[in-house]
N, C-alpha and C positions, 0 to 999 in steps of 0.2 A: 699608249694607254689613254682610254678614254677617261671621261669623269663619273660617268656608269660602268656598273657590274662589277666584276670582280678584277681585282690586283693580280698583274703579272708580277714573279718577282725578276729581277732586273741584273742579277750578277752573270748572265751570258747577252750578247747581246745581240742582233735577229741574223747576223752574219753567222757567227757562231754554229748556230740553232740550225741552218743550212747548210753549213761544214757539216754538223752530227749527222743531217735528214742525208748527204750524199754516200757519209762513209756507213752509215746505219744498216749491218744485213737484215735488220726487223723490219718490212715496210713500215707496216700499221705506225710503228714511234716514228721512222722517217717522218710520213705523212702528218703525225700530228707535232713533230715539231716543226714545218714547217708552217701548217695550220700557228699556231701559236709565234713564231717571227712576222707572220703575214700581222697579228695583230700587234703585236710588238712596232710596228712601222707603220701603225696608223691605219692599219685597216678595219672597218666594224666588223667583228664577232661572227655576223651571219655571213658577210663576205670572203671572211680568212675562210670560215669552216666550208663556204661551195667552193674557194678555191681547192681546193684537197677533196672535194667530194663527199664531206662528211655535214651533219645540222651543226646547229649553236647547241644542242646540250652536250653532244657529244666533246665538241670545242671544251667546254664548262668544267666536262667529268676529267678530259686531260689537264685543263690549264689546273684545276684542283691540288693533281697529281705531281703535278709539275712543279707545283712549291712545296708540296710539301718533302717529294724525294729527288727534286731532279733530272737530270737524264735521264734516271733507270726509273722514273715514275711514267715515260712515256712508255716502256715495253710493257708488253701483254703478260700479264701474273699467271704462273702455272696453274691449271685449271687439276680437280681432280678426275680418278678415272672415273669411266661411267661403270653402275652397276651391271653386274652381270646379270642375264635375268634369269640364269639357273644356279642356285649356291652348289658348293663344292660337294656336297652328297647326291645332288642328282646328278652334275654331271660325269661323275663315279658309276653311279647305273645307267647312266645312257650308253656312257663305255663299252659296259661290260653286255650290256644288251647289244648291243651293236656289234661287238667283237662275237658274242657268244652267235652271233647271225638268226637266220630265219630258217622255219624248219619246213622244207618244201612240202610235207604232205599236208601239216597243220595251218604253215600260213600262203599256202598258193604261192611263194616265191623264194626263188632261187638267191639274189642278192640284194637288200636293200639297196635303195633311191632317195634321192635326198627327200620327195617326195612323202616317201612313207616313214624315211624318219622324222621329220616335221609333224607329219601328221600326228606319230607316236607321240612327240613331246605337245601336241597343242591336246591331246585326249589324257594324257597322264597328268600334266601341271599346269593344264589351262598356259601357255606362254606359248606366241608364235613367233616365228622366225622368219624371213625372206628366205630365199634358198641360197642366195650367195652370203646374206651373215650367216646361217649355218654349215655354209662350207666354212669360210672362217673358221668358226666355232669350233668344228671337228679337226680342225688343222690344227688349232689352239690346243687342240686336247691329244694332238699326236698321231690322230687317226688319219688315213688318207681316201682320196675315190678311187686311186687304182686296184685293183683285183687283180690275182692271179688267171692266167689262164683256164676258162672253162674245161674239165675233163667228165668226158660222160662213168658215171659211178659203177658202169658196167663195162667199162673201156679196161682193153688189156694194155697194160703196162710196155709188154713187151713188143706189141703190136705200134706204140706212140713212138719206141725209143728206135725202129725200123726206117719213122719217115721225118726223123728231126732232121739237122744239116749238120754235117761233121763241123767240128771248132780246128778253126786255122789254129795253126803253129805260131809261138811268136816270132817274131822279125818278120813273118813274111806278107807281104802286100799283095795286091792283088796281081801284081805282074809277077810273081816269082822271088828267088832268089837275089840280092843285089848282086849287078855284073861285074865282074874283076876288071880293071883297068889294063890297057894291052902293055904288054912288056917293053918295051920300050918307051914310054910317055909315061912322063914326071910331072 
């Protein structure tokens, strides 16, 4: 402890502080109780915190935390979530707009793309999306990108069920039947 800046308090002592930073699954509290042993044995403040990679404020906002809660004022505080940027009523109608699909004469297409539903929510609610947060997004909500197989709307039924592939039987693999053991051999 120097005779500037701030008081470390002193009831663990920088061995300690290195025991916690090894067994610690947190880095970040590792790193900064190491940081803060480093100054505990005389190191200055801006030297502890490049040893660890981090500034002196950053050092300052730990050592802070560090008298006042201890160990547990070195780990990272639960952050909260992030907003959504669709409330729970629109993403109800994007749903069901989604689900209820596209009408191929009125909208030119057969199955939405993440494309065009992006596009729909950035023209309906002004908010845009990346295309992989809105896959997210729709995963989040239940919906998936797989699709059934395309069938033409004038395809015969019984004409499809002529060139499917018969469904194997169970037990059997592709070589057949399993072989019986010869009669004699145990």
């Amino acid at each position: 402890m120097g005779a500037r800046g701030l008081v470390i308090r002193d009831d663990l002592e920088a061995a300690a502080l290195r025991r916690f930073a090894q067994t610690e699954p947190d880095r970040r509290a590792g790193l900064r109780a190491l940081a803060i042993a480093q100054a505990l044995e005389g190191a200055s403040r801006a030297e502890a915190a490049r040893v660890v990679g981090r500034e002196r404020q950053a050092l300052r906002d730990a050592v802070v935390r560090y008298n006042a809660e201890g160990l547990a004022g070195l780990r990272d505080r639960p952050r909260p979530p992030r907003r959504e940027k669709l409330d729970e009523t629109q993403q109800e109608t994007l749903r069901t707009w989604v689900l209820q699909g596209p009408d191929p004469e009125r909208d030119g297409l057969s199955s939405y793309r993440l494309l065009d539903i992006a596009a729909h929510i950035e023209q309906r609610w002004g908010v845009s999306y990346t295309l992989s947060a809105l896959a997210r997004r729709l995963h989040r909500m239940g919906l998936s990108w797989q699709k059934a197989r395309p069938a033409h709307p004038k395809g015969s039924v019984e004409a499809r069920e002529l060139y499917k592939k018969p469904r194997r039987r169970a037990g059997r693999g592709r070589r057949g039947p399993p072989r019986q053991a010869a009669p004699g051999l145990v």
